[in-house]
Structure formats: C-alpha cells, structure tokens
C-alpha positions in Angstrom: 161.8 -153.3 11.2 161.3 -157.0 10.6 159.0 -157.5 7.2 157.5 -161.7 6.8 155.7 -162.2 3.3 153.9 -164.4 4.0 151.7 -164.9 0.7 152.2 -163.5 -2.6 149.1 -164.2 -4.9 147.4 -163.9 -8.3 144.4 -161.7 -8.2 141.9 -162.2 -11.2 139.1 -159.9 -12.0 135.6 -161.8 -11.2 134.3 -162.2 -14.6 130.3 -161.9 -13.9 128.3 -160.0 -12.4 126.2 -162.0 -10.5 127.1 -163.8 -6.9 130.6 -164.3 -5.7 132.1 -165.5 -2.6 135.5 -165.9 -1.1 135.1 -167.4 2.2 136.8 -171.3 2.3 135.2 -174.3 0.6 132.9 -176.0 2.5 135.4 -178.2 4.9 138.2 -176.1 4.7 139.5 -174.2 7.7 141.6 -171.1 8.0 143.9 -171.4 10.6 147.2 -169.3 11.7 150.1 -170.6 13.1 152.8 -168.8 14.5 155.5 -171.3 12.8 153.8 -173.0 9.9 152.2 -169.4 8.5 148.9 -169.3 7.2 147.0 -172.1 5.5 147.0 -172.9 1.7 143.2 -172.7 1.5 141.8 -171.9 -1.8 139.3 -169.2 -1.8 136.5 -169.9 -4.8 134.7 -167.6 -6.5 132.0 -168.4 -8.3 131.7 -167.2 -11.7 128.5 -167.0 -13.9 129.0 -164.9 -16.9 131.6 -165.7 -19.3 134.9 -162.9 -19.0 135.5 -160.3 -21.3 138.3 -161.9 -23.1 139.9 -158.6 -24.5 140.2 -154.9 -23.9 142.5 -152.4 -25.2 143.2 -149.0 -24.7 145.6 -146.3 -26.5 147.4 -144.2 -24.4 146.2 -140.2 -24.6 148.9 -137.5 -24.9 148.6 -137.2 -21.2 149.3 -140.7 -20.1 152.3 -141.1 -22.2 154.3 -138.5 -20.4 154.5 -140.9 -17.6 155.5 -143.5 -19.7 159.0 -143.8 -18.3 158.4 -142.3 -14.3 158.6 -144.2 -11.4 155.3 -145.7 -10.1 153.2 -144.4 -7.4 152.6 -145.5 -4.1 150.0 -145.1 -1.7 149.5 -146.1 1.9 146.3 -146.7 4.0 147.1 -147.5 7.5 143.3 -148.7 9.7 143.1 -150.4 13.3 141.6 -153.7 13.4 140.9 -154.5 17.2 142.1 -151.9 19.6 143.5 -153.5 23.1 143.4 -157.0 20.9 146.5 -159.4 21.9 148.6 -160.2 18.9 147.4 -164.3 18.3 143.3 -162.3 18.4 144.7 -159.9 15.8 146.5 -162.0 13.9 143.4 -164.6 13.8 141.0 -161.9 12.6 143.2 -160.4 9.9 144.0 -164.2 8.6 140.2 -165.4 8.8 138.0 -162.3 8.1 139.7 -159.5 6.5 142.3 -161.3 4.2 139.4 -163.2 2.9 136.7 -160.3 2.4 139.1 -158.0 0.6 140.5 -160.8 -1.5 137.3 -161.1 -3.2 136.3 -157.4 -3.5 139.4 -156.8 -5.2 138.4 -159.3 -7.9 134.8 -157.9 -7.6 136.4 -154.6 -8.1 138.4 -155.7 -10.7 135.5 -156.4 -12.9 134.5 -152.7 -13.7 138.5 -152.2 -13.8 139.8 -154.4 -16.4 142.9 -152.8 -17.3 144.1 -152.4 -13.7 144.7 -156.0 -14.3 146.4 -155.4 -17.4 149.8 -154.5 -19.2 151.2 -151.7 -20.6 153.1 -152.8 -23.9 155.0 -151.2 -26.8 155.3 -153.6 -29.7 157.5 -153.1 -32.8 154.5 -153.3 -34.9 152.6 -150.8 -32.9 153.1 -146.8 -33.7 152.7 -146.1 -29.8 152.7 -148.2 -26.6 148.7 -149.7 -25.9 147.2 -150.6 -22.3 145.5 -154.1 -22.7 143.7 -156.5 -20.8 144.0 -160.0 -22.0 142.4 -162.6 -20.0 143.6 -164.4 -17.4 146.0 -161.1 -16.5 145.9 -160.7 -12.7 147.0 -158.4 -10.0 149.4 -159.1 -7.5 148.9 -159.0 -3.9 150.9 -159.5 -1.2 150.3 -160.5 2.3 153.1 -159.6 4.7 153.4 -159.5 8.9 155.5 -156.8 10.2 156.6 -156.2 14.0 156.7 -152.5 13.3 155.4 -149.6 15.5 152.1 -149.3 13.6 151.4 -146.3 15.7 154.2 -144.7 15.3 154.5 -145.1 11.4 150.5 -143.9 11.3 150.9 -140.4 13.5 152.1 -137.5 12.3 155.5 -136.9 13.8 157.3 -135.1 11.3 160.7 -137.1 12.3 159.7 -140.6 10.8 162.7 -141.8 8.2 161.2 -141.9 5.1 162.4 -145.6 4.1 160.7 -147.0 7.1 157.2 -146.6 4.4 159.5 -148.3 1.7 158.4 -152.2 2.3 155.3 -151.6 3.5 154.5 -151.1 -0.6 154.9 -153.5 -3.2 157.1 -153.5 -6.1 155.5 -153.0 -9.8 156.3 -155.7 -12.5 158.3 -154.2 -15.2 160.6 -155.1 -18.2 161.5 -153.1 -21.3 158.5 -155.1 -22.7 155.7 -155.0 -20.0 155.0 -153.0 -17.5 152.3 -154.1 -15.1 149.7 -151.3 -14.0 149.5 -151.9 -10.7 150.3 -153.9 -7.1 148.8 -154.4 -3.7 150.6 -155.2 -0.2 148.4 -156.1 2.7 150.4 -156.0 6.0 149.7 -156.6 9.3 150.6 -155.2 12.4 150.2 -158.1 15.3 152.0 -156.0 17.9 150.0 -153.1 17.7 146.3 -154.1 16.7 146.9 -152.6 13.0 146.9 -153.1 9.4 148.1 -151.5 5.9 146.9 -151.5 2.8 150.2 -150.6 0.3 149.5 -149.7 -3.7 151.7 -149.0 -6.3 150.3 -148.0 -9.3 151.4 -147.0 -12.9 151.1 -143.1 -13.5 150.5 -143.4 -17.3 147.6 -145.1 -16.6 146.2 -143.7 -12.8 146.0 -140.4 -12.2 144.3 -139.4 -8.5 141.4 -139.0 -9.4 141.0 -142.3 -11.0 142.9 -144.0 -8.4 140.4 -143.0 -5.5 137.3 -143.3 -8.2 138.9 -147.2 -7.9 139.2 -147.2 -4.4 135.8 -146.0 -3.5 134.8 -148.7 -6.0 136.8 -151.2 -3.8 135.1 -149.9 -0.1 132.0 -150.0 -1.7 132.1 -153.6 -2.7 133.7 -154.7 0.6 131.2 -153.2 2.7 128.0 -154.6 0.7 129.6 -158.2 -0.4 127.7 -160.1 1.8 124.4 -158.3 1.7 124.2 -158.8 -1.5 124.3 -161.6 -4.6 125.2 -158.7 -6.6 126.5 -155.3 -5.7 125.6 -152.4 -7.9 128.1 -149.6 -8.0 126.9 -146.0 -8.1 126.9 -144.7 -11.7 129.7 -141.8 -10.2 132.1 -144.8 -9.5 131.6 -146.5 -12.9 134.9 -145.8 -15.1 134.3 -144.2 -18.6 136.6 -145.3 -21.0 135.6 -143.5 -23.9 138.7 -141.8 -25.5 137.0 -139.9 -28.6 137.2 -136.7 -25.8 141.0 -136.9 -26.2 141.4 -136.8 -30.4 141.7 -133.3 -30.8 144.2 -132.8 -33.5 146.6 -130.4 -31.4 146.4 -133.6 -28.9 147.6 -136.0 -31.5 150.4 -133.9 -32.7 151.4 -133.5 -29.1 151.2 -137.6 -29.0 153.6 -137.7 -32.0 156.5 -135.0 -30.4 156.1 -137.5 -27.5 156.7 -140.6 -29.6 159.4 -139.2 -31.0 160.8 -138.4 -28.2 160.7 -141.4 -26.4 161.9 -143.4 -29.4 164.9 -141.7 -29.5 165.6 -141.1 -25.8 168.8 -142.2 -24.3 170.5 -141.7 -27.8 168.9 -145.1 -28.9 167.0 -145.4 -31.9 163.3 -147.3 -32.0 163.9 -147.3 -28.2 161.0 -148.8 -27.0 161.8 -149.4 -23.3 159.3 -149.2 -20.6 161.7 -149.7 -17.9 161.9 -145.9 -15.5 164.1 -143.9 -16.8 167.6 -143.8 -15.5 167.5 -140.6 -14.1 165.0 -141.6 -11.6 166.3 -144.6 -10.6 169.6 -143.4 -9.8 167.7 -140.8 -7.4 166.7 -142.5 -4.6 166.1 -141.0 -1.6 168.2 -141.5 1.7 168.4 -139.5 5.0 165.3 -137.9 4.6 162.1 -137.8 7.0 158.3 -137.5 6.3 156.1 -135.1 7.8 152.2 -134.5 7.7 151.3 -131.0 8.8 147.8 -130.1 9.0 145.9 -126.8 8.1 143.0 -126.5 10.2 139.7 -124.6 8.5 140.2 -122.0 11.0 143.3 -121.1 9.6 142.8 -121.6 6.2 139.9 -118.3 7.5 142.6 -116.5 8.9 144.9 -116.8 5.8 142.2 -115.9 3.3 141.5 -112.9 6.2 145.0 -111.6 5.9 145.2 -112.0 2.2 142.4 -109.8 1.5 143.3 -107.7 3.7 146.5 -106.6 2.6 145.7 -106.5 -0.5 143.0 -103.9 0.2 145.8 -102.5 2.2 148.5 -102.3 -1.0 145.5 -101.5 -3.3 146.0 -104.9 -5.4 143.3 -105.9 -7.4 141.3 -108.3 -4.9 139.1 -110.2 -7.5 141.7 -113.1 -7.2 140.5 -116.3 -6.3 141.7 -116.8 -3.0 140.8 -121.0 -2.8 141.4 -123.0 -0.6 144.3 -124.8 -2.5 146.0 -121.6 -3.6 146.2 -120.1 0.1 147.6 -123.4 1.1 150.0 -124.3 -1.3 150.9 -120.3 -1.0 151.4 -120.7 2.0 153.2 -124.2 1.9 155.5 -122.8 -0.7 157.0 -119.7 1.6 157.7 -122.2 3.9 159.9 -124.6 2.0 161.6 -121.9 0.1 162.6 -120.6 4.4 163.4 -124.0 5.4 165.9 -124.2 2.6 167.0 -120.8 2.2 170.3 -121.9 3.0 171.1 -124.3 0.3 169.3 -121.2 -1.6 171.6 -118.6 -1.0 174.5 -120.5 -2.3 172.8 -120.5 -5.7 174.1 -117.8 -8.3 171.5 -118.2 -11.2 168.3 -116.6 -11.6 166.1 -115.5 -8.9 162.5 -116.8 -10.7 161.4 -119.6 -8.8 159.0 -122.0 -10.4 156.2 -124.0 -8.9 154.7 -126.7 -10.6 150.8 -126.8 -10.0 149.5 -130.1 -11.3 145.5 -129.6 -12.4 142.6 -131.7 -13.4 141.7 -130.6 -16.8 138.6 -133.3 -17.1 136.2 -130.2 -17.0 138.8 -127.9 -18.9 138.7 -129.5 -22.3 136.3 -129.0 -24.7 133.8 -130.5 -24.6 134.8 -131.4 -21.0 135.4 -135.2 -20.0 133.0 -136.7 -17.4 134.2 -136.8 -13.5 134.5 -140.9 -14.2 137.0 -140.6 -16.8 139.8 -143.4 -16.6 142.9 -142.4 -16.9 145.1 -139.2 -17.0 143.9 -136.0 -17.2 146.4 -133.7 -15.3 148.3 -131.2 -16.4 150.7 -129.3 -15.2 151.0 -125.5 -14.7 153.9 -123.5 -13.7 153.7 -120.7 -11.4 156.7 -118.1 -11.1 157.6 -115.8 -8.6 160.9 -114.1 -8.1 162.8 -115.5 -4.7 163.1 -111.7 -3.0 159.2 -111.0 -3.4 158.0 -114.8 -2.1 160.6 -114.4 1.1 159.2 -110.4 1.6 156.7 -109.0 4.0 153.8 -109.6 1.5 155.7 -113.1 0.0 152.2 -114.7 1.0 150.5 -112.5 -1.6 153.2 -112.7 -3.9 152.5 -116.4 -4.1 149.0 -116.8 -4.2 149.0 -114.5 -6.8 151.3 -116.5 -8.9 149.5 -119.7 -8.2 146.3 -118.3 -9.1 147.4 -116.8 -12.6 148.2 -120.5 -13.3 145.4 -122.1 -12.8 143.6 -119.0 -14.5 145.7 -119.9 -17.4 144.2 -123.1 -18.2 140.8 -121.6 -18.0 141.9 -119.0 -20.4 142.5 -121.9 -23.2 146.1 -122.3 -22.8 145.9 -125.7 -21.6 148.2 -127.3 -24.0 150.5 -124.0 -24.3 154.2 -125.3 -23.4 153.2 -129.0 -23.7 155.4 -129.8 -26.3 158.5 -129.3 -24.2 156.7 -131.4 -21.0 159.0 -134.4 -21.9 162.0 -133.1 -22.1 161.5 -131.7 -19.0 160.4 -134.9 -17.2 163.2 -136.7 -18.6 166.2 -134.6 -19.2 169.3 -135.4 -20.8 172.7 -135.6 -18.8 173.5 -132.2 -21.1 170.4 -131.1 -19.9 171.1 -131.4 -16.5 174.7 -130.7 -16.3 174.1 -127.0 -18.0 171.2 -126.3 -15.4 173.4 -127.1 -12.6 176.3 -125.1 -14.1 173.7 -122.5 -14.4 173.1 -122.2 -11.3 168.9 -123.0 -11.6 166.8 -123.5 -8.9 165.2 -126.3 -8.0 161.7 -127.1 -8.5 158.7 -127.5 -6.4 155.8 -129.5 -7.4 152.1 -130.0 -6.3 150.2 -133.4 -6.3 147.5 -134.4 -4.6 144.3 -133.0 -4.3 142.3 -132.2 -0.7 138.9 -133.2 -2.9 139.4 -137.1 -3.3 138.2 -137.4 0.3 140.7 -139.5 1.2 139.6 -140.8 4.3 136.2 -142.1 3.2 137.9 -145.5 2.0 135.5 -147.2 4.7 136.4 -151.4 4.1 134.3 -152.0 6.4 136.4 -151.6 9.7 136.5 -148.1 9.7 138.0 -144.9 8.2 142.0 -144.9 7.5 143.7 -143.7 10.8 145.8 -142.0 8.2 147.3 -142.2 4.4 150.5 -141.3 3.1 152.3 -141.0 -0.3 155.4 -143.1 -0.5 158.1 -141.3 -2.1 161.3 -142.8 -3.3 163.0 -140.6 -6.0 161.9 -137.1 -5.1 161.9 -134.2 -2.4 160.1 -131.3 -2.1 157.0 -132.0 -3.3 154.0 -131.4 -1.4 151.0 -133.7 -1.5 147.8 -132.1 -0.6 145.0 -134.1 0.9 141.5 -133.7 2.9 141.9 -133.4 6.7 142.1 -136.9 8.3 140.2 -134.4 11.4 137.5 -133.4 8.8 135.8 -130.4 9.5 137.3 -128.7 6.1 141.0 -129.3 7.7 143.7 -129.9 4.4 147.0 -132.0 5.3 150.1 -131.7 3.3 152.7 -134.4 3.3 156.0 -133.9 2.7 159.6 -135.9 2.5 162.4 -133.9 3.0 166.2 -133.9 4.3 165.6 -134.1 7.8 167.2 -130.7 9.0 164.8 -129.2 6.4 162.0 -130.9 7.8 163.2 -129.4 11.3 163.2 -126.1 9.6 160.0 -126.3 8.0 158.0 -127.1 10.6 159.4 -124.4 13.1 158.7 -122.1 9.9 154.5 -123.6 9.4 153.4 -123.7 13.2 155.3 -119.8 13.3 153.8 -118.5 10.7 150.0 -120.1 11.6 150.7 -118.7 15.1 151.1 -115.1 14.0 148.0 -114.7 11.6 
C-alpha cells in the first residue's frame, strides 16, 4: 500500500460562537493536481468572541491509570461518489469535504477545549494536569492512498492487521507533553472512498466521551452552512465538573497511583509520559483483523438456550441475561477454542480471567451525568475455571461469571481491588517473568460498547460503511460495537494470530449454526 501525505496542518479551536466559515477567500481557488498536490489556500475562519485563554483540568483516579498506555485509535471508513473516476473523487474530497470538515473540527473544538490541549507533569505539580493554553491546536493530516478501500472496509476476517496502521496518525509525545489527540483524513482515489483516522489519549477519552465528541463533530458538519451559529444538543455538551470524582477513597486511590508512577521503572520523581516500555516493545506482527457480526436473531436464540438450560440444570434463572453478557459469553468460549492449543501447553492454574471494562458514570454516588468528560471506566474481572467454560454448559458457565461482575459494581464494590490496577497495567519485568514461570494464563479483555451507536457519525455524506479499532500492542481483546446492519445486530472486532483467527471463526459461525 502506497500512503502520500499530502498536508499536515494545525487545527485551532474557533474561539466564538457566532459565524464561521472555511470555504477559500474570496479569489482563491482550490485546485488538485495530480503532480503539484493540492493548493496552499488558506481557509479563514472568522472569529467574533475573544478565546478562552486558559483551562485546566486534574486528572481523576481513573484517568491516571492510563497515564502511561498506548493511545487509541479509531477508524471510520465512508464512500464519497460511488462509480466516480479517480480525478472526480479526488476533486470533491480536495474542494468540498477537506474544507467542510476542516472548519467543524475547529467549530467542534470550541465546546472541546482540552482535546486541543496537553497532558503535562511538572516538577512543581503533585500530579500530572490536562491544560488548554491558547493557541494549542490539533493535528490533522491529509493523506492519498492507492489502497483497496473496499477491501480494507469489509469484513473479511483475513485482512493483516498492519494494513490499518498508516491509515491513523501518530500522537505527539515526550516525557514532558503528551498531546491528547490526532486526526488523519485519507482518501481513496481508486476506489470512490475516504477515512477518517483518530488517535486519542486514553487518560483523557474514554468511549463514551470520544463518540459524545464525535456526534458533536457530525452534528456541526451537517448544519454548518444552515446556520450562523450551530447549537449543540444539551446531551452533546461536555460537563467538566470534577467535584463528582473527590470522594476521599478516590483521592487515596490517586495517591497509590502517584506513587506508583513516580517510582516506576526503578526511577525516582519519574515523571515521564512517554508509553511505557512494556507496550512499546509489544507490537503486533502476523496477525489478522476480523469483524464478526451477531445478528438480533441470534442474540434470541442465545438468550433462548440460556434460559433454557438453566431451567433445565435448575440454576437460579434471575440472572441478567443482556445483551453484552450473552455476547461476550459467547465470544469468550470461542477464543478460549481457537486457542486451546497454545492452552493446553500451559501448566498453571486453570481460573481464567476476563476483564469486563464498565461505565461507572451512573454507578458512583451521586452518579455523574451521561456528558461527563473524561474517564469513567472501570474494570471488572470475571473468573471461570478453563474445564467448566470449554464444557457442555461452558455458555452458562460464562455468562454467569460475566454477570456476577458487573453485579459487583452495583453491589458498591466499585473501587474494591483498585489499588493494585496499576501494577497490573504496568508490570515489572519480575512481575512478568514469575507469571510466565508460573505458568498463568493469559488475559482476555472487553472494550467497546454496542450503545455508542457507532454508525450514526452522519458528516454529511452518509453513515460509516464501517469502523474499526486499530490495535498495535495487543491481541485478544474483543471490541464490542452496534451492528453496522442495524436492526439490534452487535459486531465484535478482533486482532488475532492469523491461524487463531482461522480457528475462531470456524468456532463462531459453528456454534451460531447449532443454536
């Protein structure tokens, strides 16, 4: 895959709130050349209201165990002109869409200040802060690629994973600074496409806030020019009050943290924001990405056979049997078959743990509102021993464990086990050298959610023809998300070696065949 940057640029939040515009000055022109690239033009927005010079934040207990964790990225891949030949798509990506996303972003940006912002840890400061200074900026980058769009948007299950891996932008970071977040805006001549790439900072984006951002984004983009001044719905409006998160158990949690940050690495005061080493040793190769799709007739026929056999065993049936924790039930089996294998070989214990990651905005007390900024996902871990989850009722055996964890934070034990969340994010080489000599499992994790709907980030040129998480440094985890087919449908993504992929998905459509 051939990759042309063709622009990177600065992207400022608009500072007022009353008209903006970002099509050329009046006697520019916009012009694409196949040789010369795209014209300098300057697009002007016009601002009325002076700019919030200053806004600070303190990272919560929550955001600062992603201090140190690779950043996120997410992918939105949409058709532009279908049947289009490459100069007509290429024209009308250059002339109409780079423009009218350009200044939405800095629209968007307004109501988002610290997404333009920096993460920083100074020496005087007893914790790192999230500011917004002005004049900070986005960066976005505008790139051609020659690229099977349509291949790369499907959901073939045999797609190398690292063919995602440019289509993303790289976040600004230093053991200073770390930016909070980064666009990449490619298009796809050849095949009447385009992708919109973002990597994000997880100490300050969780998904819920990400999407909350992007619906912000759509919102703008569709109504920019039918109005002087777009007024966002008060759902999409971030709430960046932080009294919520001062509960004293919170702020001792913060201080374990701290400490354990500052001495991480066996450095003292160590105040680095780069990721930690662990991760970026562990980057993925010879793996493949695979969507698979769970349709809400099956989801039925799951929650049919579930009930059933418990009736059938005469288990309690007052479990929850959600949508999320037949899926991810279900999900679960089927990884722990495709690498059953590699399993076998393994001569610790038989427990193995599933990390369920949960939005606890509604959980605390008092609860946080749905437009909280920020983090607020914790994570849960679900246990089930290896012989029970691979058995003829492994399905119930699962969901059962899945639900007792998420019936655990409703129970109050939301912060039970936190303090030891760090060290599990960021083990030491001891750390990891005795759990391999022990023989431990590995562990699966959840993210995700199949409630952000997804596929309602409308621009203004249609729904996404599909999304995907961009994973670099892990395997194994499955990211939930609405149906891009609707009708109550949830997808999972997953990377994973590819004769694990092979065996997984034999294992899913099986399984779903039988029910």
């Amino acid at each position: 895959m051939a990759m042309k940057v063709i622009q990177v640029c600065r992207v400022a939040p608009q500072p007022g709130s009353s008209a903006a515009s970002a099509i050329p000055t009046q006697g520019e022109k916009l012009t694409y050349d196949g040789d010369a690239g795209v014209s300098k033009a300057i697009f002007q927005v016009n601002h009325a209201l002076p700019a919030q010079d200053y806004l600070s934040l303190p990272l919560t207990f929550i955001d600062l165990l992603w201090l140190r964790y690779p950043p996120f990225h997410r992918l939105f891949f949409y058709d532009i002109l279908p049947f289009s030949s490459p100069a007509d798509t290429l024209l009308f990506f250059h002339s109409i869409i780079i423009p009218k996303l350009k200044t939405s972003l800095s629209l968007t940006l307004q109501h988002f200040l610290p997404l333009a912002g920096n993460i920083t840890w100074p020496e005087n400061s007893p914790k790192p802060t999230l500011n917004y200074v002005k004049g900070d900026t986005v960066s976005l980058t505008v790139a051609e690629s020659d690229a099977d769009f349509h291949h790369l948007s499907s959901n073939d299950f045999n797609i190398d994973a690292k063919e995602y891996h440019p289509l993303v932008p790289q976040l600004a970071k230093s053991h200073e600074k770390a930016a909070v977040m980064a666009f990449q805006i490619t298009v796809f001549p050849n095949s009447g496409g385009f992708s919109i790439g973002i990597s994000m900072h997880h100490a300050v984006v969780d998904g819920k806030t990400l999407f909350m951002f992007l619906k912000s984004w759509t919102h703008i983009c569709r109504h920019v020019h039918q109005s002087d001044d777009v007024v966002l719905p008060d759902q999409l409006k971030p709430f960046y009050d932080r009294r919520g998160m001062k509960d004293p158990i919170f702020l001792q949690l913060e201080e374990i943290y701290l400490n354990q940050f500052l001495n991480m690495d066996r450095k003292q005061n160590n105040r680095s924001l780069m990721v930690a080493a662990r991760y970026k040793s562990r980057v993925i190769s010879n793996s493949t990405r695979g969507n698979f799709e769970f349709t809400s007739a099956k989801i039925q026929a799951l929650r049919k056979w579930v009930m059933a056999r418990k009736q059938q065993e005469g288990h309690d049936r007052s479990v929850h049997l959600s949508t999320f924790s037949l899926t991810c039930a279900y999900s679960w089996i089927c990884l722990l078959k495709a690498e059953q294998e590699e399993q076998d070989e393994v001569k610790g214990d038989k427990i193995i743990p599933m990390v369920i990651n949960v939005d606890c905005r509604s959980r605390l007390t008092p609860p946080l509102p749905a437009n909280y900024f920020g983090n607020c996902v914790m994570g849960r871990l679900a246990l089930a021993e290896r012989k029970g989850l691979l058995g003829e009722d492994g399905l119930v055996v699962a969901v059962n464990a899945i639900s007792e964890a998420i019936k655990g934070l409703d129970d109050g034990s939301l912060i039970n086990g936190a303090e030891n969340l760090v060290s599990s994010l960021y083990p030491s080489d001891e750390q990891i050298q005795t759990s391999s000599g022990a023989g431990h499992q590995r562990t699966f994790t959840t993210a995700g959610s199949h409630r952000f709907d997804m596929y309602d980030t409308d621009f203004g040129w249609g729904r996404p023809r599909s999304t995907e998480v961009v994973r670099m440094h892990t395997v194994g985890t499955m990211t939930f998300a609405d149906g891009k087919n609707g009708s109550g449908a949830v997808d999972i993504g997953l990377v994973l070696k590819k004769h694990h992929m092979d065996a997984f998905a034999s294992v899913f459509a099986k399984g779903l065949e039988t029910l």
